[in-house]
Legacy VTK file of the C-alpha trace (Angstrom):
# vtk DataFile Version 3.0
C-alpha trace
ASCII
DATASET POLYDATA
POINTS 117 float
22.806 -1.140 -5.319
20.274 -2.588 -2.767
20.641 -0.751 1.104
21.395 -2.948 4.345
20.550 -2.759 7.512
23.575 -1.112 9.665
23.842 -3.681 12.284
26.852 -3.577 14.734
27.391 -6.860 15.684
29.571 -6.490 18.288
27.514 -4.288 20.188
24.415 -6.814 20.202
21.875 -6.652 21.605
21.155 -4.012 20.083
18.027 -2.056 19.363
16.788 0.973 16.691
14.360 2.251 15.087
13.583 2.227 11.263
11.480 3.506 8.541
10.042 1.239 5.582
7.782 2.273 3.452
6.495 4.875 5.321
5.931 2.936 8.534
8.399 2.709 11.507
9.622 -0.135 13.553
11.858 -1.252 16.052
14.470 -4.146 15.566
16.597 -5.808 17.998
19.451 -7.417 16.499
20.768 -10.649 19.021
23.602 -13.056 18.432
23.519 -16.562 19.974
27.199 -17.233 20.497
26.684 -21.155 21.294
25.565 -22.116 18.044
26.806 -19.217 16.202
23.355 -17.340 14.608
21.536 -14.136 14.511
18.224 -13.283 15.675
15.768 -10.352 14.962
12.695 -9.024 17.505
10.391 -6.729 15.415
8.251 -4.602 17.437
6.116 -1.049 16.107
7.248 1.876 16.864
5.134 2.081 20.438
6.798 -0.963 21.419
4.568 -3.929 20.970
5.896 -7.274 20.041
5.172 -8.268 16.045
7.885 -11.001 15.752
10.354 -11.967 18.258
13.386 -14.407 17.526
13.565 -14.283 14.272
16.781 -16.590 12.826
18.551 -15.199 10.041
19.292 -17.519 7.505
20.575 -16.812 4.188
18.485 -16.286 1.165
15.607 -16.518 3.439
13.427 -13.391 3.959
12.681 -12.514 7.252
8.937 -13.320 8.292
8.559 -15.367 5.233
6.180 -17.672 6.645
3.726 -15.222 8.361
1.114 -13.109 6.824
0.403 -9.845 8.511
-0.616 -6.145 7.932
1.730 -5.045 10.677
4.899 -6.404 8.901
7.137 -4.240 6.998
6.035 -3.993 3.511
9.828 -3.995 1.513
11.522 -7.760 1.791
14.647 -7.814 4.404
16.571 -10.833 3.284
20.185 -11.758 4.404
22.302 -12.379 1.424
25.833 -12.217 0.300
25.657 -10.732 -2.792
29.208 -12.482 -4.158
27.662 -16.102 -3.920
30.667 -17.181 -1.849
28.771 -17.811 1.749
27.181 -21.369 2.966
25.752 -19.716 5.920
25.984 -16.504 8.184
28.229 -16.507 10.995
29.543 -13.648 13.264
32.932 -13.973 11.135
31.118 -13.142 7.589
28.026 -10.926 8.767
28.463 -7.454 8.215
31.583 -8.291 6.047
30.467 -10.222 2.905
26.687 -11.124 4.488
24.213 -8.317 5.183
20.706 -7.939 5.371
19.705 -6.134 2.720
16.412 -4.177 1.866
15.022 -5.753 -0.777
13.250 -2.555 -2.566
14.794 -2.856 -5.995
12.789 -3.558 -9.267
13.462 -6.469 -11.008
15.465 -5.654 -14.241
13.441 -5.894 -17.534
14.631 -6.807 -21.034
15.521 -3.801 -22.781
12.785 -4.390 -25.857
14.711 -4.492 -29.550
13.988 -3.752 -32.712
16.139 -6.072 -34.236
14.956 -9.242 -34.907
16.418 -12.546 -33.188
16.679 -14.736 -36.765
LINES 1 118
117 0 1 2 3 4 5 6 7 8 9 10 11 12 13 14 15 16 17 18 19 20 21 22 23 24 25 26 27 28 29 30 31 32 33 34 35 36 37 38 39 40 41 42 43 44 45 46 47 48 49 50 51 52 53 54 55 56 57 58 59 60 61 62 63 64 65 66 67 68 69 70 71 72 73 74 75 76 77 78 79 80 81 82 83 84 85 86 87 88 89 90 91 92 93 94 95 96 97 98 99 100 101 102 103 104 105 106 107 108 109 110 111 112 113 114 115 116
């Protein structure tokens, strides 16, 4: 079972810190109630801006598109792990959509010894 961030959306913004991998950061979870999304700010753990405003969109990792040092090193990707969600909303998130840390192996074929034929 993958982890997820513990994000209480009806007390956003709000703010923590967390370890991955060894490192710790700050997140600040915000909601934009107009058109119904989530944002992230990422910051180190003395404070300093990495990322800020950060969309969450499902099956998307989070800072997908940038390449830096200073980003976490396991995956955080928002997913609802049943298949049944289009797209997050403040309805769904936290219920059946989560952001989860993506830290698991990927499964491997248990190898046989019998043959196929």
């Amino acid at each position: 079972m993958r982890d997820y961030v513990p994000i209480e959306k009806n007390r956003l913004p709000e703010r923590f810190e967390m370890d991955l991998a060894g490192d710790t950061f700050v997140f600040q979870f915000n909601y934009n109630k107009t058109y119904d999304f989530f944002t992230v700010d990422l910051y180190d753990y003395k404070q300093n801006p990495l990322v800020i405003g950060e969309k969450l969109v499902l099956g998307v990792p989070l800072w997908s598109d940038l390449v830096s040092d200073n980003l976490p090193a396991p995956t955080l990707i928002p997913m609802d792990e049943s298949g049944n969600t289009e797209r997050i909303t403040f309805d769904n998130f936290m219920v059946t959509t989560f952001l989860f840390v993506d830290d698991i192996a990927p499964t491997q074929e248990e190898p046989s010894l019998e043959s196929d034929t």
